[in-house]
Each structure stands twice: as C-alpha cells, then as structure tokens.
C-alpha positions in Angstrom: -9.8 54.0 188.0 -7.3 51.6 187.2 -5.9 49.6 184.9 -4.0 46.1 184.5 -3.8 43.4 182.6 -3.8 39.6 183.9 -0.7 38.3 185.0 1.3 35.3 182.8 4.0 33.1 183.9 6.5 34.9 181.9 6.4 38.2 184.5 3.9 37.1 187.0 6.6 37.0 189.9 7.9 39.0 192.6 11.5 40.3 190.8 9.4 42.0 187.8 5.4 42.2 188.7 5.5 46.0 187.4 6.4 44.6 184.0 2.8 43.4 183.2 1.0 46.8 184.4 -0.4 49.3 181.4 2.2 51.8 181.4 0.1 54.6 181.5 -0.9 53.6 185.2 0.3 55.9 187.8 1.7 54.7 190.4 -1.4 56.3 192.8 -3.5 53.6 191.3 -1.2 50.7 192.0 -1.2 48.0 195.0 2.4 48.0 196.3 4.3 46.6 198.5 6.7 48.7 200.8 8.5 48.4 204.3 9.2 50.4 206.9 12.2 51.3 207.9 13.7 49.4 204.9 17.8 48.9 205.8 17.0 48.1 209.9 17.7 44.6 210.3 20.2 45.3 213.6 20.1 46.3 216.7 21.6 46.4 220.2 18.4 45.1 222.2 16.3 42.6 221.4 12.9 44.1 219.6 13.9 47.7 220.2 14.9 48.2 216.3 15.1 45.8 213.9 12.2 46.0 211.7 13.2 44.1 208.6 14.8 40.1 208.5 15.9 40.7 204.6 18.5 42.8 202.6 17.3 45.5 200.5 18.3 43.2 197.7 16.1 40.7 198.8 13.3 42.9 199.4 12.8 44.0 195.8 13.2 40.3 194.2 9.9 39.7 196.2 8.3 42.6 195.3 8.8 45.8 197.6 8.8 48.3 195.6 9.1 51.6 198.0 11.5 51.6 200.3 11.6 53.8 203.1 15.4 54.8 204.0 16.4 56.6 207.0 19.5 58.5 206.9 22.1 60.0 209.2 24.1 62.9 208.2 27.7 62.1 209.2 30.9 64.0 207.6 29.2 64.6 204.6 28.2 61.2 204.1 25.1 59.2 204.8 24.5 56.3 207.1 21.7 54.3 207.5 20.4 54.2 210.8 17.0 53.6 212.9 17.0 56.3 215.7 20.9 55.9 217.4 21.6 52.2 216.2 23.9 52.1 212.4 22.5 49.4 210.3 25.7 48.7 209.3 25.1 49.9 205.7 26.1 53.3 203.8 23.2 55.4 201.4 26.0 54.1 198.6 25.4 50.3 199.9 21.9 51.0 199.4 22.0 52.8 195.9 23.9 49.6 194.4 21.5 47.3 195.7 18.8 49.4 193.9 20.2 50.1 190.5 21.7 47.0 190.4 18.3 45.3 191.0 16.8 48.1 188.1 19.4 47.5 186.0 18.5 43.6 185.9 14.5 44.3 185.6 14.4 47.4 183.9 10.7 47.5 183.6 10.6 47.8 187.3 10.7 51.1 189.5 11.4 51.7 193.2 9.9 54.3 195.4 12.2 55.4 197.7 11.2 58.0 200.5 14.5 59.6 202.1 14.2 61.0 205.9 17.0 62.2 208.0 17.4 59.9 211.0 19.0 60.8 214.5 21.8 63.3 215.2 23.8 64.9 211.9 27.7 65.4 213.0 31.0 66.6 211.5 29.5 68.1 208.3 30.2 70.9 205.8 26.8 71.3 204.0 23.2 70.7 204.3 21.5 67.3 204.2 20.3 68.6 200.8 23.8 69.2 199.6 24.9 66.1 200.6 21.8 64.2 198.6 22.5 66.0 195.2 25.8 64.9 195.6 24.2 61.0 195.3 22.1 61.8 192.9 25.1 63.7 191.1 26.8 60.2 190.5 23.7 58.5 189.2 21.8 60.9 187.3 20.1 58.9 185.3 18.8 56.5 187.7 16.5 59.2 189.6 13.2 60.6 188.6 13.1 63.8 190.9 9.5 64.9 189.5 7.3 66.4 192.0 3.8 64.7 191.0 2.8 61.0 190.8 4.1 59.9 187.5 2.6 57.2 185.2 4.8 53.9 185.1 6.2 54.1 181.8 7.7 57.2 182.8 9.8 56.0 185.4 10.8 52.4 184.8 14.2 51.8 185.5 14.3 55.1 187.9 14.1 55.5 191.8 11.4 58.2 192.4 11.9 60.2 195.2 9.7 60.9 198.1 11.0 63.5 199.8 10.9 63.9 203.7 13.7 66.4 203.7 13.8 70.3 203.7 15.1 71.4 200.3 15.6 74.8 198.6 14.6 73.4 194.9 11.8 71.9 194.0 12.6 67.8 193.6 10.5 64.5 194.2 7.3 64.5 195.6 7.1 66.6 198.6 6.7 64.3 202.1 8.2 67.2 204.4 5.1 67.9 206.2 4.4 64.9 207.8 3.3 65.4 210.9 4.7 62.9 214.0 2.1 59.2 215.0 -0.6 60.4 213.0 -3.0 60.2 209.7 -2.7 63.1 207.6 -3.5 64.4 203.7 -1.0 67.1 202.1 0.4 67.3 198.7 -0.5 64.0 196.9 -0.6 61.9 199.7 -2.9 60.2 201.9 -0.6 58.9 205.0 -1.2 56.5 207.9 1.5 56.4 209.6 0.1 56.0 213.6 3.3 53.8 215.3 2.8 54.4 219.0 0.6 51.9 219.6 -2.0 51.3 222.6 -2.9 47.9 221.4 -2.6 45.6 218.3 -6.5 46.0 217.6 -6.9 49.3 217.9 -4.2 49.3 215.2 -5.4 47.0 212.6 -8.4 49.3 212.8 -6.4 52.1 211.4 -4.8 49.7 208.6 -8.1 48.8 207.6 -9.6 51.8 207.6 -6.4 53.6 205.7 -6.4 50.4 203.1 -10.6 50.7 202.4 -10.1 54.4 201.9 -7.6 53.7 199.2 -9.6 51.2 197.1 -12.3 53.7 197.3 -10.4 56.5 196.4 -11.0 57.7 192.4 -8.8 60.7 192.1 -6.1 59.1 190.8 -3.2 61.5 191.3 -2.9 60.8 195.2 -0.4 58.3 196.9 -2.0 56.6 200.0 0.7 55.1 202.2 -0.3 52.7 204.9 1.4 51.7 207.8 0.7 48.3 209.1 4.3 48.8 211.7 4.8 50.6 214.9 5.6 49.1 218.3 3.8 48.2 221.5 5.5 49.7 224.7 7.0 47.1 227.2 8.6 47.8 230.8 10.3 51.5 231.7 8.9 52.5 227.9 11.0 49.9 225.6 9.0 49.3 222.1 8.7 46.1 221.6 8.3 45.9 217.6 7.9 42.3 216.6 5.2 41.8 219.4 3.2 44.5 217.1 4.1 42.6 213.5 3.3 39.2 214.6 -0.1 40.4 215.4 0.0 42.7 212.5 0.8 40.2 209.8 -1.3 37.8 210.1 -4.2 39.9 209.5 -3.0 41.4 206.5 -2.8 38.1 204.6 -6.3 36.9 206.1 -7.4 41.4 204.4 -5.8 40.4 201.3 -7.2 37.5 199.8 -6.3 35.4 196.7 -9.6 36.9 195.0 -9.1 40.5 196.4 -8.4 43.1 193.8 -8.1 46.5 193.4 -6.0 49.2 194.6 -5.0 49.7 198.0 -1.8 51.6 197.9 1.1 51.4 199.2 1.4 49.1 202.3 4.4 49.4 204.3 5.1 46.4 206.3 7.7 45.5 209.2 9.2 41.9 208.4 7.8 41.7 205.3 8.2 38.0 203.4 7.4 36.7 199.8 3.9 35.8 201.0 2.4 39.1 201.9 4.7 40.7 199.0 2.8 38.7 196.6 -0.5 38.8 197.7 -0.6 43.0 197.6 0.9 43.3 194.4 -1.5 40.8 192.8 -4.2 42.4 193.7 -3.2 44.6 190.4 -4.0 41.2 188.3 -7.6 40.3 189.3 -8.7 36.7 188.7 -11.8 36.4 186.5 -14.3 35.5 189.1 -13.3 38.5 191.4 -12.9 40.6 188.3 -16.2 39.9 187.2 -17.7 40.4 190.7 -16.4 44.1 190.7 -13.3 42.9 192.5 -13.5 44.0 196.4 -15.5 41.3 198.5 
C-alpha cells in the first residue's frame, strides 16, 4: 500500500516533490523518476553514447531522484564514463552537484546506484577502497543501509544502490544483476533489457515491468524500470536516441494526468521536465482518479 497526501503549490514542483510524501513511505512504494546512465551527455560518435541532454544538477530540480552513475577506476580516483568515452566529469563533480542540490531541499533524497564502468588503470586499492574514501569526506550525506528505508529516514542523504563487489555489508545490494535481462534478487525487481530488436517489442517490456509494479503489495521491494537501451545500426553501432524518441513518447501517453499509484522507479534516457513531472505526480492522485481506485 501506499501513502501520500495531495500536492499544494507550496511543494508541488519538481526541485522538492518528496517534501509532501508521508514520511513513513518507503521508498518501494513511491513513483520516481530516474535516468540511465545519469552523467553521459558526450560522446565521440553521433548516438553511440550520450544518453542524457541535462547536468546532473538539472536533473534533480526536475525531479530525478535516482541517479544511475557509472564509474571508472583510474589512479585511485573515479571518472565518470559510459563504456570508453569520459563524460568529462569526476565522482567529486558529481557528489557536489548532489549535496549541493540536498543541502538546498533538505526534505529531498537521491538514489544513487554506483557501477564500475570500462577498464580500471593505475590503482593501489580496490574499487571498494577507493568508494569509502568518498563517502569518508561526506559522511553524513550517505545512508549506506542495506534495506529499503522509509523517507523520513533518509531525507537529506544519498542512499546507495550498490552494483559493486564489497567485503562489508553497505547500501542495498545490486551486485547480481545479471547482463540485458529482467530479474528479482534482494529487494529488487529489475528491467533492465537494452539490446533491443525493435522499439515495440520494448515498450512491451516497460509496460509490463511498470503494471507489475503498481500491482505489487509487498512493500519492501524496489522495481526499477528501464525505458533506455539502443537499437543496432550498420557493422553493430547502437543507435540510442532512435530507441528514446520512440520510447518517450509512449511513456507520457502510459502516464496520464489522472494516473496514480505506484510504479517505481522509471529510468529514462533524455529525460525532460515533462515526463519528470508526470511520474512523480502519480504519488498525489487527483480526486476523480483517487476516488476511482486510481489506475485506469
């Protein structure tokens, strides 16, 4: 089950929607928007990369509240990378855009899952090592828990989603995650097919993944869904925005203004304001679609 309240003008926008959610919501029961790929707005060939037209900045004033950051392990250090191409941003660049964004709208909380990306170099400890070390400067901006926590418990904090190998027991646990595929482990519920045959056969999977979240009861189990991936052009080259501009489109036509409910966490390449707002008002139905048990 879930719980909200109806939004007002004083918090009813994309910077600080968490604000006007029942504390004692966990996250598993809240409609959330999230991108792919989060800090990939480069690359060196034309729809081979790029998944994201914003900063990470940006991205949370409309509303994304996971982000999904993919580092590479370089001389102790992280960099932010999609496959072999640098994004031109550090994991520090990133960590200042989020606190500073928390530390404005301290009500709010960002999701962040953490993968190592492409080929480590020059270093003297473990990926692992070299993360404690970040969250070693900002202690007290990190809720390391390892189950889904209630709102109230981490406003203000990035909780971790963990798609690293780690000797200790911190975030929630995302290592097993097998490669272009659906699967269920430890809390989660995870779409995540990205090799795509073609842009229907895809939106069947979205839909699927986002009906089996509003159906879901248990309350303690984080359903992430995919909408991104790429279709594959000439000699094998992914052509990624040919996916999302197919993509898109049908997610504002699922998500309509009287649709309500909880549907997880949707993970979206080029995500914008619009598509932000409608997923995370889904958490404040109107009265009509309240009143008609909310899903259509």
């Amino acid at each position: 089950m879930w719980a909200m309240l109806a939004p007002t003008a004083a918090w009813a926008a994309g910077h600080d929607w968490l604000a006007g959610i029942d504390g004692s919501t966990r996250l598993s029961q809240i409609s959330i928007p999230g991108t792919h790929n989060s800090g990939a707005t480069q690359e060196s060939w034309p729809g081979t990369a790029k998944c994201q037209n914003l900063t990470i900045a940006d991205q949370l004033n409309l509303g994304v509240r996971l982000l999904d950051i993919r580092c590479r392990h370089i001389d102790d250090a992280f960099a932010i990378h999609h496959g072999p191409v640098f994004q031109g941003l550090s994991f520090r660049d990133v960590l200042d855009q989020v606190t500073g964004f928390l530390n404005a709208n301290p009500r709010e909380c960002v999701l962040m899952s953490v993968k190592e990306e492409f080929t480590d170099s020059g270093n003297t400890r473990s990926f692992e090592a070299t993360f404690d070390s970040y969250v070693a400067a900002r202690p007290a901006s990190w809720w390391l828990g390892s189950s889904v926590p209630t709102l109230d418990s981490v406003r203000g904090k990035i909780v971790l989603l963990r798609r690293f190998a780690a000797t200790a027991t911190q975030g929630i646990d995302a290592t097993h995650w097998p490669d272009n595929t659906r699967f269920d482990a430890n809390h989660l519920s995870v779409q995540d097919d990205y090799q795509v045959s073609d842009a229907a056969n895809k939106w069947r999977q979205v839909s699927a993944a986002l009906d089996a979240a509003h159906a879901d009861t248990r309350g303690d189990v984080l359903h992430l869904t995919f909408t991104s991936g790429y279709l594959t052009g000439l000699l094998g080259v992914p052509r990624i925005p040919e996916l999302a501009d197919q993509i898109n489109p049908k997610l504002e036509k699922f998500f309509t203004p009287d649709r309500s409910g909880h549907f997880g966490i949707v993970l979206m390449d080029f995500a914008d304001a619009n598509r932000c707002r409608m997923i995370w008002q889904t958490n404040f139905p109107k009265p009509a679609a309240a009143a008609a048990g909310g899903h259509p």
